[in-house]
C-alpha positions as CSV (number, residue, x, y, z in Angstrom):
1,X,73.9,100.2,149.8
2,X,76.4,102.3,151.8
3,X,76.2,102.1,155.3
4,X,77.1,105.6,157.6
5,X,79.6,105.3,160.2
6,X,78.8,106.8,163.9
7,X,80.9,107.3,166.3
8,X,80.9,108.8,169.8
9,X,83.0,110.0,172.0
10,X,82.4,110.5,175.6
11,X,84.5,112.4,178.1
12,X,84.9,110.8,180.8
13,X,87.2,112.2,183.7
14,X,89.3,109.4,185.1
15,X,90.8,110.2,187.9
16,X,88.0,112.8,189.4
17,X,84.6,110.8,188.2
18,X,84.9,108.1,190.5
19,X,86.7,109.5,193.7
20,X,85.2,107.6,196.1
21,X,86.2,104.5,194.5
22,X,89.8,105.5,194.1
23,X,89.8,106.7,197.4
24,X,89.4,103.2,198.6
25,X,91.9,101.3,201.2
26,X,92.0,98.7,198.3
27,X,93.3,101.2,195.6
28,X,95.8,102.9,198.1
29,X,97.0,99.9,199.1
30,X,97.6,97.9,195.7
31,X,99.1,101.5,194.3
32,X,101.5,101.4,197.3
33,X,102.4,98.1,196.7
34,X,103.4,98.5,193.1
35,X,105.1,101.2,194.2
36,X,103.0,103.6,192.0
37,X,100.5,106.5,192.2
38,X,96.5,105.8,191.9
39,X,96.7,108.1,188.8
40,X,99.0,105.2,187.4
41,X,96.8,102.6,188.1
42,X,93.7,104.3,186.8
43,X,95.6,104.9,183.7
44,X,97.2,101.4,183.4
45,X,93.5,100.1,183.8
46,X,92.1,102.5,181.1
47,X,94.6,100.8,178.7
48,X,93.5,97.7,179.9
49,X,89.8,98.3,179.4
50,X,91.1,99.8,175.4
51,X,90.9,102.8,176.0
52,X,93.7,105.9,175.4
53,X,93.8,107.8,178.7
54,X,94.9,111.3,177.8
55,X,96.3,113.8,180.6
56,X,95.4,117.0,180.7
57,X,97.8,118.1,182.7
58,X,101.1,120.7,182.8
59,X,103.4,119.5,185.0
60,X,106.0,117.5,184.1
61,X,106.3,115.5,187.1
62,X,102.8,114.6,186.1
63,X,103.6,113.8,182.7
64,X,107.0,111.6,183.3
65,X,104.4,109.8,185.8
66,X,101.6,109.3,183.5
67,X,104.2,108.7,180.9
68,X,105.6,106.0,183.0
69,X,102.2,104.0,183.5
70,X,102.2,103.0,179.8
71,X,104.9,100.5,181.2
72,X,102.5,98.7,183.7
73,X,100.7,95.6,183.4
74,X,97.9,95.1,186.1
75,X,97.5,91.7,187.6
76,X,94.5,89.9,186.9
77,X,93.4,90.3,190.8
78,X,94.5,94.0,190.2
79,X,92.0,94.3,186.8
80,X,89.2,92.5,189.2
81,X,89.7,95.3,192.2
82,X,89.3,97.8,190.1
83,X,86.0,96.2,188.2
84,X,84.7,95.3,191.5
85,X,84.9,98.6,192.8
86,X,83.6,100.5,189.4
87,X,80.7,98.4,189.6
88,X,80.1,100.0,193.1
């Protein structure tokens, strides 16, 4: 018996579904301290969660700063925050 594979994808905007979240004093505040943007934390945390955040955009400011997140590795309080405040 062969079995069919399914798949789905869903599109899922990032950094503009959940703007109240990432707008948080929490978010600003652990981005600051990393000394990185929200956008990099988001990202980082995608990674995290196994998924392959993809940027849509043209700048390449943008792009060396997305770029750049691939080297960050949130703390386990950091992962938490960010659950916490999805869950909202």
């Amino acid at each position: 018996m062969r079995q069919s594979l399914h798949s789905s994808l869903e599109h899922l905007s990032l950094l503009t579904a959940d703007s109240a979240e990432l707008a948080a004093v929490e978010v600003a505040a652990t981005a600051q301290k990393r000394g990185v943007s929200v956008a990099q934390l988001v990202f980082a945390f995608a990674r995290s969660a196994g998924m392959l955040p993809l940027t849509g955009t043209t700048s390449r400011t943008h792009m060396r700063d997305d770029l750049a997140s691939e080297q960050l590795a949130l703390t386990p309080a950091e992962l938490a925050l960010l659950e916490r405040l999805g869950d909202r």
